[in-house]
Residue, then its C-alpha position, 0 to 999 in steps of 0.5 A: x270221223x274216226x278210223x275203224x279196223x278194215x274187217x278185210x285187212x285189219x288195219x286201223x284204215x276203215x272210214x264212212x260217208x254218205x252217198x249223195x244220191x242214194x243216202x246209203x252209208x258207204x264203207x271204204x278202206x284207205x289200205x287195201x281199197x275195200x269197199x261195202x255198204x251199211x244197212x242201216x235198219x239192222x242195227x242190233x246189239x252185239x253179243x261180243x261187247x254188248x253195245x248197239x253198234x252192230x250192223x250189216x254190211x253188204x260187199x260184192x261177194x258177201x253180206x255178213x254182221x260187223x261191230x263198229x264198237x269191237x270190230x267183230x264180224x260174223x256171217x248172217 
């Protein structure tokens, strides 16, 4: 799995796994312990690097759309 900017903190320290028992794709960072789930059923393209990497991603406060390609985020 390669690292991903954390869309909190911005460093290169965002990584993903699968959770067991509900399959949902969890984001976490290893810098500033931010956490969010992805749903996966939104993947869209994005407007900003124009790849199909675009995806929603739910924390406790927010859920907002994040590029996993350009690591662009935008509000829903």
């Amino acid at each position: 799995m390669a690292l991903q900017t954390c869309p909190k903190c911005k460093e290169n320290s965002f990584t993903w796994f699968i959770n067991g028992k509900t399959h949902l794709t969890s984001w976490s960072c290893f810098n500033c312990d931010y956490e969010a789930k992805e749903n996966e059923s939104d993947l869209c393209v994005c407007e900003n690097c124009e790849q199909q990497t675009k995806t929603k991603l739910k924390d406790k406060e927010k859920e907002y759309w994040w590029c996993s390609n350009c690591d662009e985020t935008s509000d829903l």
